[in-house]
N, C-alpha and C positions, 0 to 999 in steps of 0.2 A: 504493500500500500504506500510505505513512504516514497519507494522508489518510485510508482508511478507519478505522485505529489510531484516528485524533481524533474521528469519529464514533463510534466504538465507546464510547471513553471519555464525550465527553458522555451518550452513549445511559444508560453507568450509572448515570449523576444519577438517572434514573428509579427502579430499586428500591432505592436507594438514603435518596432523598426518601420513597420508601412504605414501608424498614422503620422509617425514625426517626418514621413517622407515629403508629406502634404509642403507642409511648412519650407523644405531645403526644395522642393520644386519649384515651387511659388517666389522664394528669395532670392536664390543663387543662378538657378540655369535659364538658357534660354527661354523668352516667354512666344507662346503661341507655336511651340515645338514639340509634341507630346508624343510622336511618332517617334521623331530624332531621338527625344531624349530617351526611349522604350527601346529602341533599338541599342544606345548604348549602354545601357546599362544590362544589356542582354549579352549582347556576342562579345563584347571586348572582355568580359570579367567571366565569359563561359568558356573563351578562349583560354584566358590565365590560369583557370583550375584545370582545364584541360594540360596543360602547360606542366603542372606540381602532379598531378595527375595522369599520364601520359598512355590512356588505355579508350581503345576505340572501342564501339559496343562488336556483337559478333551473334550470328543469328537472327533470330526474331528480334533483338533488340537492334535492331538499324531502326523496324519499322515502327516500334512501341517509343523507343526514345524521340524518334522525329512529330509524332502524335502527342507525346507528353510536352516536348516543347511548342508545339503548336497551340494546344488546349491552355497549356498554364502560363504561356509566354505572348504565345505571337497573337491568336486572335481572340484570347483574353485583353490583350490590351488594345487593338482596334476597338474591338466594342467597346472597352470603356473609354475608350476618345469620342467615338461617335456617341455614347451616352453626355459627355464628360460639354459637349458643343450643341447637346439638344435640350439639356436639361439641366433645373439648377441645382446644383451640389447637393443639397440638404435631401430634394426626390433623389438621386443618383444614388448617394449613401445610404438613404433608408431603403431604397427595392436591391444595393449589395444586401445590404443588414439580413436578406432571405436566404442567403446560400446555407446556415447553418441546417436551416430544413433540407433545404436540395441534400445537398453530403450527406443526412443521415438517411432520406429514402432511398438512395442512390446504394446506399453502405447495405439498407438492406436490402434491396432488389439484385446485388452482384457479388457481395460479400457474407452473406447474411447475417450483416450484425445488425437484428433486430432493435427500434432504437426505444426508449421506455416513453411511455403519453410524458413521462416529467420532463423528459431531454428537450421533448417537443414542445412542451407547455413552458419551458424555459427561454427555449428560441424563440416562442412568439413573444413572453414577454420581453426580452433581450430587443428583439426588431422595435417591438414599441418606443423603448428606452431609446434606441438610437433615433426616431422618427421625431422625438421631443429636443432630444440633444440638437438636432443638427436642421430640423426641415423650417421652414422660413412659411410666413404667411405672402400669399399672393402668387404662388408657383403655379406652371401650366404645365401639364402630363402632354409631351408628344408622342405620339405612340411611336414612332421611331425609334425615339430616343430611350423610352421605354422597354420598345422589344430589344434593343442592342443592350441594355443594363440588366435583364434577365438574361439575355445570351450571354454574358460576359460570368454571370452566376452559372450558368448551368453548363458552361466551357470549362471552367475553372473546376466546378465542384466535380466532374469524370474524371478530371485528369487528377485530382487529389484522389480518389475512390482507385482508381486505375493503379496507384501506386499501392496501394492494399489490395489488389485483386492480382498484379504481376507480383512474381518472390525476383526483388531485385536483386542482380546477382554480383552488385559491388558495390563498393561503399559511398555513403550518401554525398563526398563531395563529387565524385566523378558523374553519379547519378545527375548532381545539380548541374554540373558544368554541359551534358550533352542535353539539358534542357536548355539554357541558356544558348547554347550554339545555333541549337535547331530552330527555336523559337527567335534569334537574331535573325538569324540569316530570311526567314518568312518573313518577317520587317522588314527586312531592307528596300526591298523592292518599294514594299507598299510607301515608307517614308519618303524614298527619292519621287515619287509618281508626284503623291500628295503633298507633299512640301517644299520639292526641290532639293539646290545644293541644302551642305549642309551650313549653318550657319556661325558666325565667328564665334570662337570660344575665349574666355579671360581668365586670369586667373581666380577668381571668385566661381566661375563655372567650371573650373577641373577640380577643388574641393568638394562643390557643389555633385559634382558624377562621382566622386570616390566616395562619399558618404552614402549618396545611393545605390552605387553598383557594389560596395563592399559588407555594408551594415544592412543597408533596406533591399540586398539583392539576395546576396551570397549567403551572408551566416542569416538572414532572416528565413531563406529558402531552406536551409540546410536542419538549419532546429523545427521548421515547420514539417521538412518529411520526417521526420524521427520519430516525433507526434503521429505523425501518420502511421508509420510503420508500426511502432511501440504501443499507441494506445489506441481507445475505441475512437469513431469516426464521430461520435458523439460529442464525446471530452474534448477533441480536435477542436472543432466546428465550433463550440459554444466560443470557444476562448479566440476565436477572429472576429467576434463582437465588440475585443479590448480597441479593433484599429481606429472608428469614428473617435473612443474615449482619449485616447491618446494623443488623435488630432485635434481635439479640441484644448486637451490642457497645452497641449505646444501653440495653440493659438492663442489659447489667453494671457497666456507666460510669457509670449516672444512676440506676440504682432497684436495685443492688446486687445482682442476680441474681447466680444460682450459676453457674461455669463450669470444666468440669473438664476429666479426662481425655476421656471421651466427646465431648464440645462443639468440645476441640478438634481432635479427629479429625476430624467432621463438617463443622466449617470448613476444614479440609483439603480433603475430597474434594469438598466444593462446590465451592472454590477450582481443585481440579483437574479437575473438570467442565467447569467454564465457561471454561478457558483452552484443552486440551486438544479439545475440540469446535470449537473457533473454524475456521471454514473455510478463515482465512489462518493459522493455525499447520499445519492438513494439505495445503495449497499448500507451505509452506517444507517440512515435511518431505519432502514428496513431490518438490522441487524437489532438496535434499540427498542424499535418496537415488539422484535418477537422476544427479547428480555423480559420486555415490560409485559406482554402476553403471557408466558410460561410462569414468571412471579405472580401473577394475579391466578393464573389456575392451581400452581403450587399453593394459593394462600387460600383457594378455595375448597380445596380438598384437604386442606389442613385443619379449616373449619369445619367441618363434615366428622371429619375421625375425631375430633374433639367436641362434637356434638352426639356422634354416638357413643363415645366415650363414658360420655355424662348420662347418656340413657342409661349405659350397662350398671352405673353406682349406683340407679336409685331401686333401693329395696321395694319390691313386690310386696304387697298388702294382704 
């Protein structure tokens, strides 16, 4: 138990690393580049581990690794560009805030980890909490932008499922590195088409890519498969509810956004989402309650034998 605890916790490094990404996109890299900047933070830093890592896939794994980096890289992040230009952040963030459902129906429809109504009823309160946290009054639902921000959910959440359903057969930086490759190289194209050359870089902007291709890429990716690997799809999935929370405290901390009552409500229920779905706090409870069960039938039959006890003392007339 405690050892899954320490897994759990690494695993939050991941949305974690991906909400304070908001904030180093937004400040340091180029603006109006989401391609460019997706693309490099993909293949330059999937190259490098390839690099320390120096092992090609072989088999089935040419065409599973090329679909992993597609699903969790390449047009996982399309869609959420094309979300990201149709829609205002706050809708964008709250229809991501679904994928925790996606990943566990997903988990049990190919993996069968069945997921409990609590993991469920956690995730929905968890999406509310972020829909308070982050959604704005006066937004307009484009269905486009919509359907790309559920596709962006349901790309992602396979190819996290996919990594529980294939037994990868090397270890999770090299794993990460031919995701990144493959999921670069399907960008590249689509950024040069859509965006053109690439555009000037400063030194403020090469900080700006090493903090997201090394923290919010690499070791975010890397602790997030582990979780995958290691623990249930459940436990995963709830705890990428922390990314909204995390961009928000990095936005009020660094770029002085507004946080009020609302905000911290939503942090609340996120909070209580993601702890109360955990699959080892409904094992403890479930464990506490058949204590507390078993002592109360213990103390009822205890009463009983000390009720016929007291029958058999009393003298007959």
């Amino acid at each position: 138990m405690e050892t899954n605890w320490r897994i759990l916790a690494t695993t939050a490094i991941a949305p974690i690393a991906w909400g304070t990404g908001y904030y180093v996109t937004e400040t340091f890299l180029p603006p109006d580049r989401p391609l460019f900047g997706a693309m490099v933070r993909a293949l330059p830093f999937g190259l490098l581990l390839l690099a320390f890592r120096p092992r090609l896939p072989t088999g089935d794994w040419w065409w599973r690794a090329a679909v992993l980096g597609v699903l969790n890289v390449g047009a996982f992040f399309v869609l959420i560009f094309v979300a990201a230009y149709r829609l205002p952040g706050g809708l964008a963030a709250t229809l991501t805030a679904t994928s925790p459902i996606a990943i566990m129906l997903l988990a049990w429809l190919l993996v069968r980890e069945r997921p409990h109504v609590a993991s469920l009823a956690g995730a929905a309160v968890g999406a509310a909490g972020v829909a308070l946290l982050v959604l704005r009054a006066g937004f307009t639902a484009d269905p486009i932008g919509v359907a790309a921000s559920l596709g962006a959910v349901a790309m992602s959440s396979l190819g996290y499922v996919l990594i529980k359903r294939w037994h990868v057969p090397v270890d999770l930086l090299t794993l990460t590195g031919w995701q990144l490759v493959a999921g670069g190289l399907a960008l590249l194209p689509v950024a040069l088409i859509v965006e053109g050359a690439p555009p000037p870089i400063d030194a403020r902007a090469v900080g700006g890519f090493l903090f997201i291709g090394l923290i919010a890429t690499v070791l975010a990716n890397v602790m997030w498969f582990r979780g995958l690997r290691e623990l249930p799809a459940a436990a995963v999935s709830l705890v990428g509810l922390l990314n909204p929370v995390a961009g928000t405290i990095v936005g009020v901390a660094l770029a002085g956004e507004a946080f009020g009552p609302t905000q911290a409500g939503g942090m609340f229920l996120v909070l209580l989402g993601v702890v109360a779905g955990q699959p080892a706090v409904l094992a403890a409870v479930r464990r506490r309650l058949g204590r507390t069960a078993g002592a109360a039938v213990e103390e009822q039959e205890q009463e009983q034998q000390d009720r016929q006890q007291a029958r058999e003392r009393v003298p007959v007339a």
